[in-house]
N, CA, C and O atoms as a Tripos MOL2 file, in Angstrom:
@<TRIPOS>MOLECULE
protein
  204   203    51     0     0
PROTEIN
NO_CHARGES

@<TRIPOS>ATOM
      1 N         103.1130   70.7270   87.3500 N.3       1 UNK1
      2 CA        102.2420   71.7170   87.9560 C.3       1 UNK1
      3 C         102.7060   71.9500   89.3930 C.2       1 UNK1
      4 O         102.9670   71.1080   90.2520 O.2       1 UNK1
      5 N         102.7490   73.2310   89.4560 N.am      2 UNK2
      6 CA        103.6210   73.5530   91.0100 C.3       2 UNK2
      7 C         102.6170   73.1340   92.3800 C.2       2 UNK2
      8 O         103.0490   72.7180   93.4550 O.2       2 UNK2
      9 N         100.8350   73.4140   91.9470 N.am      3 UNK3
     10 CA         99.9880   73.1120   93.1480 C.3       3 UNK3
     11 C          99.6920   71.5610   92.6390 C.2       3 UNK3
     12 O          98.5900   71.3680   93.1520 O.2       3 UNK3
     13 N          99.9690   70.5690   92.0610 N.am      4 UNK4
     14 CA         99.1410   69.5360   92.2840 C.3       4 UNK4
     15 C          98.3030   69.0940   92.9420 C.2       4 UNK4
     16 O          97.1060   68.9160   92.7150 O.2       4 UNK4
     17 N          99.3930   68.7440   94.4630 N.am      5 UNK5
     18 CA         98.2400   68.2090   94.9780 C.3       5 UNK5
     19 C          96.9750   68.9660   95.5790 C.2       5 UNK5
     20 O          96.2510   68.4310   96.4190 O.2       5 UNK5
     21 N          96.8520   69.7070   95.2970 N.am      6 UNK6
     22 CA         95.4140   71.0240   95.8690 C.3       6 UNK6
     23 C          94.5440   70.0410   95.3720 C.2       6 UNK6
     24 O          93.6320   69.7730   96.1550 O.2       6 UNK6
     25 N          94.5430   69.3600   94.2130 N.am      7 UNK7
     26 CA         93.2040   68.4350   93.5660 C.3       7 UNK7
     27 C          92.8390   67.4680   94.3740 C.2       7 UNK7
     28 O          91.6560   67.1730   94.2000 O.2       7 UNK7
     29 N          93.6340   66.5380   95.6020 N.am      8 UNK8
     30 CA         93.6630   65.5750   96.5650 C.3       8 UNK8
     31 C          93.2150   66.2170   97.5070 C.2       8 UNK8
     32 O          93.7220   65.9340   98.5920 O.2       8 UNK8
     33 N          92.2440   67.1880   97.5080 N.am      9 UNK9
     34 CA         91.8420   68.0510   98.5860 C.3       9 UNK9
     35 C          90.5430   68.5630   97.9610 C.2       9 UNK9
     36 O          89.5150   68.3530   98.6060 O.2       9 UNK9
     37 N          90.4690   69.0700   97.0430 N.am     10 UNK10
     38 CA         89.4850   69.9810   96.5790 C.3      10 UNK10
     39 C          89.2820   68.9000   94.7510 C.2      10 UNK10
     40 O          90.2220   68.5190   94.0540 O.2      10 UNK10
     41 N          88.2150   68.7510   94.5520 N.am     11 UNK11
     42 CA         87.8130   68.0500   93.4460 C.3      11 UNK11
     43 C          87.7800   69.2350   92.0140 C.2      11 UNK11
     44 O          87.0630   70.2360   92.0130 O.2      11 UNK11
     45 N          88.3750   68.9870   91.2820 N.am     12 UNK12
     46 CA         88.5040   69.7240   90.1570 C.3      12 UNK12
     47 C          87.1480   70.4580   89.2760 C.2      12 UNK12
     48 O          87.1880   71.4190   88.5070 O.2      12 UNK12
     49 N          86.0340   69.6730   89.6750 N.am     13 UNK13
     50 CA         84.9390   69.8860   89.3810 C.3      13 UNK13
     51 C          84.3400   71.5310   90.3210 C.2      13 UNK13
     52 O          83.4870   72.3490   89.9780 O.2      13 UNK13
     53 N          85.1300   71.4890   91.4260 N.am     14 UNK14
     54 CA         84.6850   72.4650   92.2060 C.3      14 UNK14
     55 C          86.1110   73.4840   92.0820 C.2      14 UNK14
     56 O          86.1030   74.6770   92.3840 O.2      14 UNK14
     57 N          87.1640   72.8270   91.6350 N.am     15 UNK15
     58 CA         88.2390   74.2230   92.1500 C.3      15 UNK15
     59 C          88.2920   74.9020   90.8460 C.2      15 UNK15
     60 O          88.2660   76.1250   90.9840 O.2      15 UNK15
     61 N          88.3730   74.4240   89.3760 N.am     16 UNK16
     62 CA         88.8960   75.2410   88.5810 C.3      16 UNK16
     63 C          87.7430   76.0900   88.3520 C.2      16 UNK16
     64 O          88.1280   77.2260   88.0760 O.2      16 UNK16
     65 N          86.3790   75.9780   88.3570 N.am     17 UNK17
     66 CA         85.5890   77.2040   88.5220 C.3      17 UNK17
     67 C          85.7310   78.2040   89.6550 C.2      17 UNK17
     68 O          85.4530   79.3990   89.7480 O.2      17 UNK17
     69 N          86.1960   77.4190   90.3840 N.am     18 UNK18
     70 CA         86.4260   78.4060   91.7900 C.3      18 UNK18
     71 C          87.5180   79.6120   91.3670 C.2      18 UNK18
     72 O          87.5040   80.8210   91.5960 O.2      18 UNK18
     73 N          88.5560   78.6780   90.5880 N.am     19 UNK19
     74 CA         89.9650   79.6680   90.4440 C.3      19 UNK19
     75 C          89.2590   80.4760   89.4160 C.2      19 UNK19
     76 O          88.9330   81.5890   89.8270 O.2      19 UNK19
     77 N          88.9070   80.1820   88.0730 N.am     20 UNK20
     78 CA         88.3010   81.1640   87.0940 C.3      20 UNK20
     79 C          87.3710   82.2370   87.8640 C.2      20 UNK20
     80 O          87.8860   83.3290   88.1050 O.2      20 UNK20
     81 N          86.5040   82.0860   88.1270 N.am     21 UNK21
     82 CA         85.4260   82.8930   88.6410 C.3      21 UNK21
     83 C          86.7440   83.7470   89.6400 C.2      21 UNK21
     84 O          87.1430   84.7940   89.1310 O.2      21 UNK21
     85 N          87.3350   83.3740   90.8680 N.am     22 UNK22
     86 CA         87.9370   84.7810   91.3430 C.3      22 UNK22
     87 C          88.9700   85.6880   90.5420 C.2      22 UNK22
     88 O          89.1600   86.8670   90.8400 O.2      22 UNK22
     89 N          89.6770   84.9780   89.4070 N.am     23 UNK23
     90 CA         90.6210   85.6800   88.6930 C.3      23 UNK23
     91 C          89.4160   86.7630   88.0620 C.2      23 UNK23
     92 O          89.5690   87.9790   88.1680 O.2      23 UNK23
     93 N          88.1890   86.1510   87.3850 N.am     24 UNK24
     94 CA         87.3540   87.5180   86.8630 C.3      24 UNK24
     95 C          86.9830   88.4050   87.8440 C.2      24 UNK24
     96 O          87.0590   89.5410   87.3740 O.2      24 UNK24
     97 N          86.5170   88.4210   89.2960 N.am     25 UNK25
     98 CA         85.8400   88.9180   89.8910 C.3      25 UNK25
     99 C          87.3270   90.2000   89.8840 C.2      25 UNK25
    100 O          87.3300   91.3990   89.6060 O.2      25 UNK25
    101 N          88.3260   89.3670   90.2730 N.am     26 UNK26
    102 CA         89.2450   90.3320   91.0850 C.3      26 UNK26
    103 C          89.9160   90.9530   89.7850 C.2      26 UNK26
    104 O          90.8940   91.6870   89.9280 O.2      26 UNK26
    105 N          89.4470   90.6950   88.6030 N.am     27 UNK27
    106 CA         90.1640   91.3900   87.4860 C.3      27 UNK27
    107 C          89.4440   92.6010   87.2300 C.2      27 UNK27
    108 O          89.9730   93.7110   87.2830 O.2      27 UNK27
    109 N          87.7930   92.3180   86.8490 N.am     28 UNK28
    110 CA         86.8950   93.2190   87.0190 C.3      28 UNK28
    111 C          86.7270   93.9970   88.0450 C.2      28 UNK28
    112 O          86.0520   94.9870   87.7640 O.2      28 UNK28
    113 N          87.2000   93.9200   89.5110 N.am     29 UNK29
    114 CA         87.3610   94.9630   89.9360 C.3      29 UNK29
    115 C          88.5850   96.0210   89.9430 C.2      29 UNK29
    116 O          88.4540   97.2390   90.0610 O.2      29 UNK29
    117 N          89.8440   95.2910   89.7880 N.am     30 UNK30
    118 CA         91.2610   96.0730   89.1600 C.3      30 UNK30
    119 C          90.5760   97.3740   87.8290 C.2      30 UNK30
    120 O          90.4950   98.5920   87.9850 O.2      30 UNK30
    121 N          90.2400   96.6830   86.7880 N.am     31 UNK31
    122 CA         89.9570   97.5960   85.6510 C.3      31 UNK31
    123 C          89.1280   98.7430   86.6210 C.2      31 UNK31
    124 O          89.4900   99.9200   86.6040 O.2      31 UNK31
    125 N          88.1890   98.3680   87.3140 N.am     32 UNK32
    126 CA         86.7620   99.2460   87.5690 C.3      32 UNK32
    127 C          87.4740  100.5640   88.3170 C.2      32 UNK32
    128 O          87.3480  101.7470   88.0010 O.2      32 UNK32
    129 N          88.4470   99.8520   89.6640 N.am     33 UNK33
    130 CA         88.9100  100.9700   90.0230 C.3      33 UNK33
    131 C          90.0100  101.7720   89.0330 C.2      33 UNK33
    132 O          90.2950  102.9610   89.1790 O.2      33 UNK33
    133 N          90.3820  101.1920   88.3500 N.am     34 UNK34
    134 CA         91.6110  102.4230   87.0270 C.3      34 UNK34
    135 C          90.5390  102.8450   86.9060 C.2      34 UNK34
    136 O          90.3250  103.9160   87.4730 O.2      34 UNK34
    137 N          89.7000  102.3700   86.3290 N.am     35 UNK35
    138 CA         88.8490  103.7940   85.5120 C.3      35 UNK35
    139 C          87.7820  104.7870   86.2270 C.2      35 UNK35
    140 O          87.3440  105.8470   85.7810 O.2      35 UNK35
    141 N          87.4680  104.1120   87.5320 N.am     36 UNK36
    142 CA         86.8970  105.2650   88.3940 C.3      36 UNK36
    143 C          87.6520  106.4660   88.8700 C.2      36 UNK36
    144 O          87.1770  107.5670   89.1470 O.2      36 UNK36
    145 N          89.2800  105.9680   88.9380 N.am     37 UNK37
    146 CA         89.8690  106.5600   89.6270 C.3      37 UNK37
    147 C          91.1450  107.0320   88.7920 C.2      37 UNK37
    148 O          92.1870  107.3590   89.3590 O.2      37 UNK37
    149 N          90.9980  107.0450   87.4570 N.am     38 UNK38
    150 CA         91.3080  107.6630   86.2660 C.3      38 UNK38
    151 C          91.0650  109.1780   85.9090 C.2      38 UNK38
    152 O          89.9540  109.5430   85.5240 O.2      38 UNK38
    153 N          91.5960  109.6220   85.9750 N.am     39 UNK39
    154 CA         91.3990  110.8850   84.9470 C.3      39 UNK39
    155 C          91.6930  111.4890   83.7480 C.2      39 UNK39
    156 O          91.1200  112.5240   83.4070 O.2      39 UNK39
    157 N          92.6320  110.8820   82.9890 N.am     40 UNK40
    158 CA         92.9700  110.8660   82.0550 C.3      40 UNK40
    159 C          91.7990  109.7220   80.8270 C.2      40 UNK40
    160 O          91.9140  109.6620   79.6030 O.2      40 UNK40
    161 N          91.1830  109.2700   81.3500 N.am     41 UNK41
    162 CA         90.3650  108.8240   80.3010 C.3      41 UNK41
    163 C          88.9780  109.3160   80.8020 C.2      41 UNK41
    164 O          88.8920  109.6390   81.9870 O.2      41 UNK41
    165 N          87.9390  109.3960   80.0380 N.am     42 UNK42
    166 CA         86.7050  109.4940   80.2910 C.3      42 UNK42
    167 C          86.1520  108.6200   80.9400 C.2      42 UNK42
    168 O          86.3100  107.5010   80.4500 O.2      42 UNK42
    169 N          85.3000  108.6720   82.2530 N.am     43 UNK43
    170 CA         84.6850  107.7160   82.9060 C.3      43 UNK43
    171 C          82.9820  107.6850   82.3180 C.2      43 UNK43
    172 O          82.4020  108.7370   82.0500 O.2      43 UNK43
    173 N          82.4040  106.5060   82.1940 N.am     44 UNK44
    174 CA         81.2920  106.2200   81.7320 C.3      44 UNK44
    175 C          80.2720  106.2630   83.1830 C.2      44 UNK44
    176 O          79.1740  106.7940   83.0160 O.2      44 UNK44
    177 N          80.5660  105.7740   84.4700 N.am     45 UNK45
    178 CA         79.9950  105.8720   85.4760 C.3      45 UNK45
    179 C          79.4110  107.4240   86.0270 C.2      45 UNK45
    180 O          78.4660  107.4840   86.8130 O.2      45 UNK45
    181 N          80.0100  108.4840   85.5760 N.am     46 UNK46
    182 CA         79.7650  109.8070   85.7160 C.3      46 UNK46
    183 C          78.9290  110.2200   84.6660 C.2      46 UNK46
    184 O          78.9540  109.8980   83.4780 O.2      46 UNK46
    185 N          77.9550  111.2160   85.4700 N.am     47 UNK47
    186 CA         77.3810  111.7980   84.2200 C.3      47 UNK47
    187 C          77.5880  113.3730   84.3500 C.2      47 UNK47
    188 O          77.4210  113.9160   85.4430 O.2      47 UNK47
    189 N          77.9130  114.0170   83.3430 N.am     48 UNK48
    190 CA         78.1070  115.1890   83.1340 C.3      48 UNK48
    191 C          76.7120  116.4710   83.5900 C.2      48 UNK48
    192 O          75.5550  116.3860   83.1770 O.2      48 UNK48
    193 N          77.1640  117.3970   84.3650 N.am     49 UNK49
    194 CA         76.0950  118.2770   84.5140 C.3      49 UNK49
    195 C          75.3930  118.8380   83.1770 C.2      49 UNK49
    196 O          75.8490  118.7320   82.0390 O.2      49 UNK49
    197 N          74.4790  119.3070   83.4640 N.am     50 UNK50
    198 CA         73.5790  119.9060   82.2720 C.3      50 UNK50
    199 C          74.0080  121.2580   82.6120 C.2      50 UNK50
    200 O          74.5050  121.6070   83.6830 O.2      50 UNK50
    201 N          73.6930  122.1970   81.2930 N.am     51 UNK51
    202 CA         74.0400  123.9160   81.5290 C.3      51 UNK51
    203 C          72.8800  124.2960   81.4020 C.2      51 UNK51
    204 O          72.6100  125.4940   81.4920 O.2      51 UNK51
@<TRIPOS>BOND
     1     1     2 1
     2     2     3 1
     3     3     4 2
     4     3     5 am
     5     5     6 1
     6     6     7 1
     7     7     8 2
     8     7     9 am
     9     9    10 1
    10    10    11 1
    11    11    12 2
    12    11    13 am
    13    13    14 1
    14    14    15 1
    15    15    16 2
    16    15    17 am
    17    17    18 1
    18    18    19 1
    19    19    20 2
    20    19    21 am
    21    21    22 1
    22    22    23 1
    23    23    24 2
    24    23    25 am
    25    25    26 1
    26    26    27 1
    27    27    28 2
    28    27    29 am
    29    29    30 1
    30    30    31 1
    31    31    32 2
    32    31    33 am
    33    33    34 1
    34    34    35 1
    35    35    36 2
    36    35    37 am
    37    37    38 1
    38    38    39 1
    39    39    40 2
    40    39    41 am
    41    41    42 1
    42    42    43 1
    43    43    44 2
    44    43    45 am
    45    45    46 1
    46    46    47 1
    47    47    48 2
    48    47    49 am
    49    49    50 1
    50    50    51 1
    51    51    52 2
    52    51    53 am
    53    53    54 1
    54    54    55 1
    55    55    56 2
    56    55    57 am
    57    57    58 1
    58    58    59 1
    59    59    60 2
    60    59    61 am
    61    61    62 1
    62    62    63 1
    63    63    64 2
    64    63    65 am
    65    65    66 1
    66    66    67 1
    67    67    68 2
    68    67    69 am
    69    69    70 1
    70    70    71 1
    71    71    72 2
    72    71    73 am
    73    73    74 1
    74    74    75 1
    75    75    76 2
    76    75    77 am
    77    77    78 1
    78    78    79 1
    79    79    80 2
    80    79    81 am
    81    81    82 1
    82    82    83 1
    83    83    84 2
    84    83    85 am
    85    85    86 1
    86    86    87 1
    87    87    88 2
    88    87    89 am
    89    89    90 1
    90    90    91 1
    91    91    92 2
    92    91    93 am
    93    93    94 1
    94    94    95 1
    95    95    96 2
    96    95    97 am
    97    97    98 1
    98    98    99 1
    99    99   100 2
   100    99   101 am
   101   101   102 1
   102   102   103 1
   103   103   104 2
   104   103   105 am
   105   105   106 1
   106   106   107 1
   107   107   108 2
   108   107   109 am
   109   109   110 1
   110   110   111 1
   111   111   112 2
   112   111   113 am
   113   113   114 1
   114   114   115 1
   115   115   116 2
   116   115   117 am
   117   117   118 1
   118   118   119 1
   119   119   120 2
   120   119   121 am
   121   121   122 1
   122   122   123 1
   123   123   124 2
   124   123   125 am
   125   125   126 1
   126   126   127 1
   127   127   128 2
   128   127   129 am
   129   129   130 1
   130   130   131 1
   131   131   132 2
   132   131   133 am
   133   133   134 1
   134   134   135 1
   135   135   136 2
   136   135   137 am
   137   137   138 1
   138   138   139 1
   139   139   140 2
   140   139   141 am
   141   141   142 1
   142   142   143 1
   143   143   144 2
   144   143   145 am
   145   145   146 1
   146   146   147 1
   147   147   148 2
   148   147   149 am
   149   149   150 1
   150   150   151 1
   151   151   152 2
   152   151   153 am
   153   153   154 1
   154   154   155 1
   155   155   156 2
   156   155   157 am
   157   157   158 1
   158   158   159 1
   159   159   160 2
   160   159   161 am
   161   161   162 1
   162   162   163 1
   163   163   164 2
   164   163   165 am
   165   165   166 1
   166   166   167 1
   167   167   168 2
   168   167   169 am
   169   169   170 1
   170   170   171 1
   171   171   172 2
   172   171   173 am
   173   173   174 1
   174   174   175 1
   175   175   176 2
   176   175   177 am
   177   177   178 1
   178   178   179 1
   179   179   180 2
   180   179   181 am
   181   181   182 1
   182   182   183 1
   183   183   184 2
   184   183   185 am
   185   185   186 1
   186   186   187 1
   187   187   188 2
   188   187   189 am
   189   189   190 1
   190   190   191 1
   191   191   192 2
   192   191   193 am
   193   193   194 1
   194   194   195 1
   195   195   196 2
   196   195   197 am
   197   197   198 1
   198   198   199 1
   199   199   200 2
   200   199   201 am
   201   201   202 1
   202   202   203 1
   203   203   204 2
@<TRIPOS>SUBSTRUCTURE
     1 UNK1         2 RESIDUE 1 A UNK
     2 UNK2         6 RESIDUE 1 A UNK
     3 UNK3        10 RESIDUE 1 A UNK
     4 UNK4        14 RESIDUE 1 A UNK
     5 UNK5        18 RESIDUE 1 A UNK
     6 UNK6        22 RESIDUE 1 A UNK
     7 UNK7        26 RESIDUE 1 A UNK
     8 UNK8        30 RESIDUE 1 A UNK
     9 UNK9        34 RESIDUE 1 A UNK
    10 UNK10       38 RESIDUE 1 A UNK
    11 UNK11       42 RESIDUE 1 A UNK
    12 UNK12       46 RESIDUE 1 A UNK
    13 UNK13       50 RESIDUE 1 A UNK
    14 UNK14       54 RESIDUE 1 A UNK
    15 UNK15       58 RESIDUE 1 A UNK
    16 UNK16       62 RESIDUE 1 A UNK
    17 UNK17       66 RESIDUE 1 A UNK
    18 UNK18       70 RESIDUE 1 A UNK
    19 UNK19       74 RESIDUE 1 A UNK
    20 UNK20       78 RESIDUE 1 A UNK
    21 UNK21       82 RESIDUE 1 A UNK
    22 UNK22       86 RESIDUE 1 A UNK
    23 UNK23       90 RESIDUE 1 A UNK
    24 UNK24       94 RESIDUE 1 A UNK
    25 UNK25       98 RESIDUE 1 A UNK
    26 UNK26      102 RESIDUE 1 A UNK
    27 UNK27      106 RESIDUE 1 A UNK
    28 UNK28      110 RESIDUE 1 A UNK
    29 UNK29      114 RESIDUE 1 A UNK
    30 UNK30      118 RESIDUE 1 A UNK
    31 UNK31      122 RESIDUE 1 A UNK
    32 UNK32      126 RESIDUE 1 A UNK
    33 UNK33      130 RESIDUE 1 A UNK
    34 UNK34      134 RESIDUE 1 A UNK
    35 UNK35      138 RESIDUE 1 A UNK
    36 UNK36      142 RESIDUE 1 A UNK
    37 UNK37      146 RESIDUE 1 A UNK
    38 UNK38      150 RESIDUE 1 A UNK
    39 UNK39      154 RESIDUE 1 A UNK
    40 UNK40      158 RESIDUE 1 A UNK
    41 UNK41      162 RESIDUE 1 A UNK
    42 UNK42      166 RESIDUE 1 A UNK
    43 UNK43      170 RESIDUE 1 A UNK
    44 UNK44      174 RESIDUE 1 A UNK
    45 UNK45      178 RESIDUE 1 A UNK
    46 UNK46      182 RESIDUE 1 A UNK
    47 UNK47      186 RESIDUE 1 A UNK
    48 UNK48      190 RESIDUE 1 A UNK
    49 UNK49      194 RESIDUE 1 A UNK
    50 UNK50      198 RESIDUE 1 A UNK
    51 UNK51      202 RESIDUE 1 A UNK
């Protein structure tokens, strides 16, 4: 493992939720902006005017 020793610092009990939880946060926001800032697919956050 290339970071080992990070665990002689930070207790595993506290880092690998730490690492999971920011890989989702910062994944879920990657997708959010493609698709806000998409146009080629339909965005669900928009709602279409009424006629």
């Amino acid at each position: 493992m290339i970071y080992g020793k990070i665990w002689c610092v930070v207790k595993p009990s506290v880092g690998i939720p730490l690492m999971l939880g920011t890989v989702a946060v910062s994944s879920f926001a990657v997708h959010y902006a493609l698709l806000s800032h998409t146009t080629g697919c339909p965005s669900t956050t928009r709602v279409a005017p009424r006629r």
